[in-house]
C-alpha positions in Angstrom: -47.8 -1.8 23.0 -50.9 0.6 22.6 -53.0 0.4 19.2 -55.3 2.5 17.6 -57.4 1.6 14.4 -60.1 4.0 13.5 -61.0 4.6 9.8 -63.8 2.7 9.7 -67.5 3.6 8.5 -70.2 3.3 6.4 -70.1 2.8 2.2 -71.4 1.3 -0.3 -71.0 -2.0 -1.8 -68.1 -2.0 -4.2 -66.9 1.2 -2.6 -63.2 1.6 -0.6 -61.9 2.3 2.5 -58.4 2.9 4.2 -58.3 1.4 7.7 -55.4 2.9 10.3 -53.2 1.5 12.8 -51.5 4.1 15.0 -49.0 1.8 17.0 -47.0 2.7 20.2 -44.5 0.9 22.2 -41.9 -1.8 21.4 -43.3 -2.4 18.0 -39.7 -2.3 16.3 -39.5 -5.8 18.2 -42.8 -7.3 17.2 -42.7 -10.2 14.5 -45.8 -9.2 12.4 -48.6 -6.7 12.9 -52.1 -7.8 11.6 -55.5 -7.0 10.9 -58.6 -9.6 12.0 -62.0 -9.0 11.7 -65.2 -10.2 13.9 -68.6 -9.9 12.3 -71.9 -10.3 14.0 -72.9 -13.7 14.9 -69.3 -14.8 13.6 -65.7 -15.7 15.1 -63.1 -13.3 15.1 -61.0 -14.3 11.8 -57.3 -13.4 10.1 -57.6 -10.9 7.6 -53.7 -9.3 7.0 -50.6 -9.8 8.0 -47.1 -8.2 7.5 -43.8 -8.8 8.7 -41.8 -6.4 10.8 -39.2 -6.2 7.6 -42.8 -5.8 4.9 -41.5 -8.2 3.1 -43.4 -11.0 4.6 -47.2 -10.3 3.8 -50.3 -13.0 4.1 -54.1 -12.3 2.8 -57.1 -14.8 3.8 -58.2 -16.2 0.8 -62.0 -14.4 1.3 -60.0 -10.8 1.2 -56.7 -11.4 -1.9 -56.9 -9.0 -5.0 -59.0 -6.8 -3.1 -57.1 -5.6 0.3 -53.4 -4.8 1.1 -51.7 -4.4 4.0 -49.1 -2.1 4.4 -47.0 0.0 7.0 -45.3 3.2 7.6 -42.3 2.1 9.9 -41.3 6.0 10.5 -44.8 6.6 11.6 -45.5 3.4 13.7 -48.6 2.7 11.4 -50.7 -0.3 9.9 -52.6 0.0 7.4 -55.5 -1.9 5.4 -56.4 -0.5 1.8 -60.2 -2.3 1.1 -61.4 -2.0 -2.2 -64.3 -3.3 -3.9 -65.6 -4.4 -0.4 -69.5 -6.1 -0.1 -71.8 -6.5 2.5 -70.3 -9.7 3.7 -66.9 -7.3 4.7 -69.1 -6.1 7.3 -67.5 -6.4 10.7 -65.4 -4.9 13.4 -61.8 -4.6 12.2 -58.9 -5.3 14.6 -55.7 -4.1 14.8 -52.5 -7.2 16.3 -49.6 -7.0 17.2 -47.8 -10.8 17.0 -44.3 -10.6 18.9 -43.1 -13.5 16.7 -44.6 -13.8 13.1 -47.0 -16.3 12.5 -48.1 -16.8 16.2 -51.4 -15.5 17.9 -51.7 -12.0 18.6 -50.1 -10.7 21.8 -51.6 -7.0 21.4 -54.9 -5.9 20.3 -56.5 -2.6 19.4 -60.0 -1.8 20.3 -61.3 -2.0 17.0 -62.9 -0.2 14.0 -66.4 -1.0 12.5 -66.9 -1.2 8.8 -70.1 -1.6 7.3 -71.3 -1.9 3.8 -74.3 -1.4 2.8 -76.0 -3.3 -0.3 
């Protein structure tokens, strides 16, 4: 499994972006694909996750009512809607792949920065 974010970039606080996740390999058989996020000075930490079906979708508490996760099964691609994002969203954004739902990451992307500017 190979995965690609990019999307990522500067804006403003209370501005949007839409991260992407081009996937390839055996991601039909994967359990979830997720986003995490490391920002400077911090641990990495869980963001997003959806089930291979999309019907089984998780938010960290930090990120509900203002990102969504979502993906294009005929395209292979994860995606992270961010709205009304603030400095403390700053941070390089990760793309997983979990081959059974709920357990660590097997996969990894290279990752996309985000920052936001006050």
């Amino acid at each position: 499994v190979q995965l690609v974010e990019s999307g990522g970039g500067l804006v403003q606080a209370g501005g949007s972006l839409r991260l992407s996740c081009a996937a390839s390999g055996r991601t039909s058989s994967s359990g979830s694909m997720d986003w995490f996020r490391r920002a400077p000075g911090k641990e990495r930490e869980f963001v997003a996750r959806i089930s291979s079906s999309g019907l089984g979708i998780a938010y960290a508490d930090s990120v509900k009512g203002r990102f969504s996760i979502s993906r294009d099964s005929a395209k292979n691609t994860l995606y992270l809607h961010m709205n009304s994002l603030q400095p403390e969203d700053t941070a390089v954004y990760y793309c997983a792949v979990s081959l059974r739902y709920g357990d660590p990451p097997d996969y990894w992307g290279q990752g996309t920065q985000v920052t936001v500017s006050s």
